[in-house]
N, C-alpha and C positions, 0 to 999 in steps of 0.2 A: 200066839197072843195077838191081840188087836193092836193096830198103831193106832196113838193118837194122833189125829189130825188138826192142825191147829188152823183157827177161824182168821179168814182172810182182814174181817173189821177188827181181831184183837191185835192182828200184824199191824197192821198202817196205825193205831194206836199211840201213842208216844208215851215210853212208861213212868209212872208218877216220878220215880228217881232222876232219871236226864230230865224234867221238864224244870224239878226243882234247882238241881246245877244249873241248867242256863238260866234258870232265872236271878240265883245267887250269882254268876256273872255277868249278868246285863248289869244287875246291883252295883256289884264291884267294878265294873268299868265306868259307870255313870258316877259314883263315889271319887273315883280317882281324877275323871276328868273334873268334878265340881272341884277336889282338892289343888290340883294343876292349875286351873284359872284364881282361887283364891291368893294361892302362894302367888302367882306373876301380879295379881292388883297391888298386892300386899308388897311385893318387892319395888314396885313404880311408885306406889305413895310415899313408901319410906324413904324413897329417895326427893320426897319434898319436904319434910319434914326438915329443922334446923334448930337450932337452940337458938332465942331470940333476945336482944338484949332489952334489958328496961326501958333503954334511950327508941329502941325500936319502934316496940309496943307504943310509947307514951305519941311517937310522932303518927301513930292512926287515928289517935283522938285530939292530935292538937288543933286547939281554938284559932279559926279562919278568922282577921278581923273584917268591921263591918263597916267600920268610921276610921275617922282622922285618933278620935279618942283611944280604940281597941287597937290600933299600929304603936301608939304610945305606951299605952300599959303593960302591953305585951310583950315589949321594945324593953324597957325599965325590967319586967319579969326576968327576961330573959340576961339579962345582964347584970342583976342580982345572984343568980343562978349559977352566972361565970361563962355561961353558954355567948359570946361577945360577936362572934360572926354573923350568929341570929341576929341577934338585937340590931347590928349595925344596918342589917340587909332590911329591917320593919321599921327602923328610922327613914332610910332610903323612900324606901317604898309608900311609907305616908308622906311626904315630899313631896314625891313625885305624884302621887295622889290625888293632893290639893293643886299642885300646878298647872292638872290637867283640868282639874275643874274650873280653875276659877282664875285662872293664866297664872303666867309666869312670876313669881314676888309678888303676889298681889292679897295673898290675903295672910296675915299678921302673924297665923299658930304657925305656920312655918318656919321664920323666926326661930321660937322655941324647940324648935325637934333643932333644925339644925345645928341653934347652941350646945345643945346637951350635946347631939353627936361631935361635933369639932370639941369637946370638952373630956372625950371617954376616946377619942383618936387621939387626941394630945397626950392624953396619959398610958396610951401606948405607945409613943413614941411614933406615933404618922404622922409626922409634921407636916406634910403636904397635903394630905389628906384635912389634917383638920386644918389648914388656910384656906382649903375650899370652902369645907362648913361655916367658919367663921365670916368669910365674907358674904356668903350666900345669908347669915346673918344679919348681918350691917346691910347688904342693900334690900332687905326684907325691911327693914324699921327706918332706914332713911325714905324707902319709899311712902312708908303708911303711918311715919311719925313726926313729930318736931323736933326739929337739930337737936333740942338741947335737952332732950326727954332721956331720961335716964336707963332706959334699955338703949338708946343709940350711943350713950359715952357706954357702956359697958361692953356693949358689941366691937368700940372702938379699940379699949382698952385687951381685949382678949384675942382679938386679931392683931393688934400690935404687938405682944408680948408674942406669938408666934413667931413675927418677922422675925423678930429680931434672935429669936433662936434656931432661924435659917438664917442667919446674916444677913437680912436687908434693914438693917438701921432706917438708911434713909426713908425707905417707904413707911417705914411705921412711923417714923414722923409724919407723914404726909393722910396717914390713916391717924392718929388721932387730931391733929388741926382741924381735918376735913378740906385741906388745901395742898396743893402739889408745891412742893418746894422749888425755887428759884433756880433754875441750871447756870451756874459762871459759863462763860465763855470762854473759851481755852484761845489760844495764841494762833491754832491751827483754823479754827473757823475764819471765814473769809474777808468777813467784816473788820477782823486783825491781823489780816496780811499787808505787809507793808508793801505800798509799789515804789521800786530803785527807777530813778531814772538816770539815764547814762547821757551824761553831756560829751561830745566827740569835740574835742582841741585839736586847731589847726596848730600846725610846724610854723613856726617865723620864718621868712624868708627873708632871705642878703636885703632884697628890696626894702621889708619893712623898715 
């Protein structure tokens, strides 16, 4: 019987079967590698992700102010709120605001932030704290008012009641007068030292 002889171009040929295998695994390799870099993005972002709080959120949108006025409001908001650390640091900060502008004590709404805050420090108990505000008060309105104008006794009257609930009596007399009290002189000042002088006595002599 005759051999078949098989044609050299159908050898080098590559048969429909193997071509479709590799090409269902070039598939499946390239499937696997897009799955592999999904799952690693996916593993990296989820580790940014967090549950955020409301207080969070709310501080991406809170209102920058723009004036002496938007430090106030915002100030009073936020201590309506309960939130008091805020408020006390936009007090502050409109303050110092106006001091930069318009110098030191010199222009009158400052006054007013400072009372309120020396008035929301007192009632937490910052005694020291609101003797700052309060007098930062009083020389805000003795500077840019008359003695006897009724924000200056009020300013007097509310820094004084401070004193005296750190025990300085005296000075809060001296803060509602508008006069420093008279110091006594004590015995040890120099002006009341007595000078001894010693008179030295001769001996009698037989002669005398």
């Amino acid at each position: 019987m005759p051999q078949k002889t098989s044609n050299s171009a159908d050898s080098a040929r590559p048969d429909g079967s193997v071509a479709a295998r590799n090409t269902r695994k070039n598939s499946d390799l390239r499937l696997g590698l897009a799955l592999v870099m999904l799952l690693s993005v996916s593993m990296t972002v989820s580790g940014c992700f967090k549950e955020w709080k409301a207080e969070e959120v709310e501080s991406w949108y809170e209102e920058k102010p723009q004036s002496f006025d938007d430090y106030m409001r915002l100030a009073r908001v936020k201590i309506q709120k309960g939130e008091t650390d805020k408020g006390v640091q936009l007090y502050n900060d409109g303050i110092r605001d106006l001091d930069a502008q318009f110098g030191e004590n010199s222009d009158i709404r400052v006054a007013t932030a400072a009372e309120e805050l020396g008035t929301i420090q007192e009632r937490l108990n910052r005694l020291q704290d609101s003797e700052v505000s309060f007098r930062k008060a009083l020389d805000v309105r003795v500077k840019n008012l008359p003695p006897n104008h009724n924000d200056v006794k009020r300013s007097r009257q509310k820094l004084a009641g401070v004193l005296k609930k750190l025990f300085k009596a005296d000075e809060a007399k001296e803060v509602l007068t508008g006069t420093p009290t008279k110091k006594v002189e004590t015995s040890s000042s120099p002006a009341a030292t007595k000078t001894v002088t010693r008179v030295r006595r001769h001996k009698k002599t037989a002669d005398d």
